[in-house]
LUMDREN-387789 format. One record per residue (C-alpha): x, y, z; residue in three letters; residue number from 1. Coordinates in steps of 0.001 Angstrom, whole numbers. Layout:
N
NODE         x         y         z   resn   resi
NODE         X         Y         Z    ALA    NUM
...
% end
This chain:
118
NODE         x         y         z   resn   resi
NODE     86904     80941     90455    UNK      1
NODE     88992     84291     91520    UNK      2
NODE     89990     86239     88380    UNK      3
NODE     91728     89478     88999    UNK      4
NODE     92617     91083     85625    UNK      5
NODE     94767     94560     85864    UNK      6
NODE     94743     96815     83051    UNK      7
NODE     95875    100514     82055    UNK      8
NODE     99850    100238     81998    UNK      9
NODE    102039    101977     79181    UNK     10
NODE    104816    103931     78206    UNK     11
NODE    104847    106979     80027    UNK     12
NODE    107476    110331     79695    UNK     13
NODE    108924    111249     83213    UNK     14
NODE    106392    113439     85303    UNK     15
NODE    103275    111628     83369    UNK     16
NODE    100395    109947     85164    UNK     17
NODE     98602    106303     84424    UNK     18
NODE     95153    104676     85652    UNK     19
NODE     95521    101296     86705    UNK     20
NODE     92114     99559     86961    UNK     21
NODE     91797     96009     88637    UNK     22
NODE     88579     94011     88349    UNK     23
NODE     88298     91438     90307    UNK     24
NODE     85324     88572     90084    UNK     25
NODE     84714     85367     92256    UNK     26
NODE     85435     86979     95507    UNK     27
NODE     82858     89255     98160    UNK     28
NODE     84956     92740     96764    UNK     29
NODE     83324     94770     99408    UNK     30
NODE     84510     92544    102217    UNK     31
NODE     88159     92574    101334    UNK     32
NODE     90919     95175    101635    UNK     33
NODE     92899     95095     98465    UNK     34
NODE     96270     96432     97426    UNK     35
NODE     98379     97309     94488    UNK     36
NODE    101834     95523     94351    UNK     37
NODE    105049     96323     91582    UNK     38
NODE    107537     93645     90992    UNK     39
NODE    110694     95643     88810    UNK     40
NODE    112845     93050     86935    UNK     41
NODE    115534     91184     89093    UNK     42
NODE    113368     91994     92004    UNK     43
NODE    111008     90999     94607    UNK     44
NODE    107354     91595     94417    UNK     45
NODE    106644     95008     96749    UNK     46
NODE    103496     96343     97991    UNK     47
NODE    102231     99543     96902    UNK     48
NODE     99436    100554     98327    UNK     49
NODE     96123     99404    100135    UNK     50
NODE     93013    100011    100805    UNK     51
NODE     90619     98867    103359    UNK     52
NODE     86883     97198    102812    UNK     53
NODE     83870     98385    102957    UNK     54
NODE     83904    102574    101995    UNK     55
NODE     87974    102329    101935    UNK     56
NODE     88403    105384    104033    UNK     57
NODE     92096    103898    105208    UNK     58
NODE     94628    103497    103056    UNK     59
NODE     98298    103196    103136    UNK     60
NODE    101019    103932    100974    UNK     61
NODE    104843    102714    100425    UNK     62
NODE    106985    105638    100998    UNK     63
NODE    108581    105582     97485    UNK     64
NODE    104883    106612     96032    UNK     65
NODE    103566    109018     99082    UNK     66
NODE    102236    111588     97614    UNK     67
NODE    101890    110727     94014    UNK     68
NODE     99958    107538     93726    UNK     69
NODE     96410    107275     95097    UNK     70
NODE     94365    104104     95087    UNK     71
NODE     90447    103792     95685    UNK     72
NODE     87790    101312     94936    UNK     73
NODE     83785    101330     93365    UNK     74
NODE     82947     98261     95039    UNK     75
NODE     79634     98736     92365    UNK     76
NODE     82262     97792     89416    UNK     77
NODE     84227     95418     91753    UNK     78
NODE     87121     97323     91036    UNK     79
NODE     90430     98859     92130    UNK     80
NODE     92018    101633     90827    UNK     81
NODE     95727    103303     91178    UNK     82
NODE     96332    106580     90237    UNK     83
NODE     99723    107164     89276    UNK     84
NODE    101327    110740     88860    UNK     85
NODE    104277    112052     88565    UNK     86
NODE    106134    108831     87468    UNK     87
NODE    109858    108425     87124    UNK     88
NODE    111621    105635     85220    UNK     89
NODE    111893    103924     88666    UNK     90
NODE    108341    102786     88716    UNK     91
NODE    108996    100532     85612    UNK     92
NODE    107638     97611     86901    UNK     93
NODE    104589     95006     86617    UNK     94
NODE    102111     96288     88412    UNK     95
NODE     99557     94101     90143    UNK     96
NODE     95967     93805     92522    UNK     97
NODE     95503     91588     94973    UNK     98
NODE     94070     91249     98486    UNK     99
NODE     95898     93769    100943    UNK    100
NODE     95946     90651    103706    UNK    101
NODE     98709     87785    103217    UNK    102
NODE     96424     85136    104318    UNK    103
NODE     93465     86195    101652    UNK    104
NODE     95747     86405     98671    UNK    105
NODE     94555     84674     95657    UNK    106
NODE     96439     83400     92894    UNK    107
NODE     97752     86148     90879    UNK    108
NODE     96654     87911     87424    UNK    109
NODE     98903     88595     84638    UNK    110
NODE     99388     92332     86025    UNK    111
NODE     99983     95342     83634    UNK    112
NODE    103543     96603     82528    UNK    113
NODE    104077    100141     83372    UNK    114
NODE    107407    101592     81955    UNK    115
NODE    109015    104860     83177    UNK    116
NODE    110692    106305     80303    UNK    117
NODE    113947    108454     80860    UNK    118
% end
């Protein structure tokens, strides 16, 4: 059974930084690409950033976090990570892992509230 269980999110003061991590269980980690996805209140779930498998030496960013969030994997801990920085109150959101591919997405974990203060 895939269990992906996020972790990390908070209150945070504008300009502050968070650690998301994402372990994931049930699924070949190394194999898969993975990505971070935010879904703010009255809106649709967005994707964040990704990573590809294996080492992860590609990744890809939305433009709203270029620059300030960074994500990266330790396929030993079957684990994703999201390093935030520099957050303003519009990164309030649920934050959430998942496979970077549409067709490989499993069903969801409860995700991790992450609330920009202002």
């Amino acid at each position: 059974q895939v269990q992906l269980v996020e972790s990390g999110g908070g209150l945070v003061q504008p300009g502050g930084s968070l650690r998301l991590p994402c372990a994931a269980s049930g699924i070949v980690f190394s194999i898969n690409a993975m990505g971070w996805y935010r879904q703010a209140p009255g809106k649709r779930r967005e994707s964040v950033a990704d990573i590809s498998s294996g080492s992860g030496i590609f990744t890809t960013y939305a433009d709203s976090v270029k620059g300030r969030f960074t994500i990266s994997r330790d396929n030993a801990k079957n684990t994703v990570y999201l390093q935030m920085n520099n957050l303003n109150p519009e990164d309030t959101a649920v934050y959430y892992c998942n496979a970077a591919v549409l067709a490989k997405i499993r069903p969801w974990g409860q995700g991790t509230q992450v609330t920009g203060s202002s």
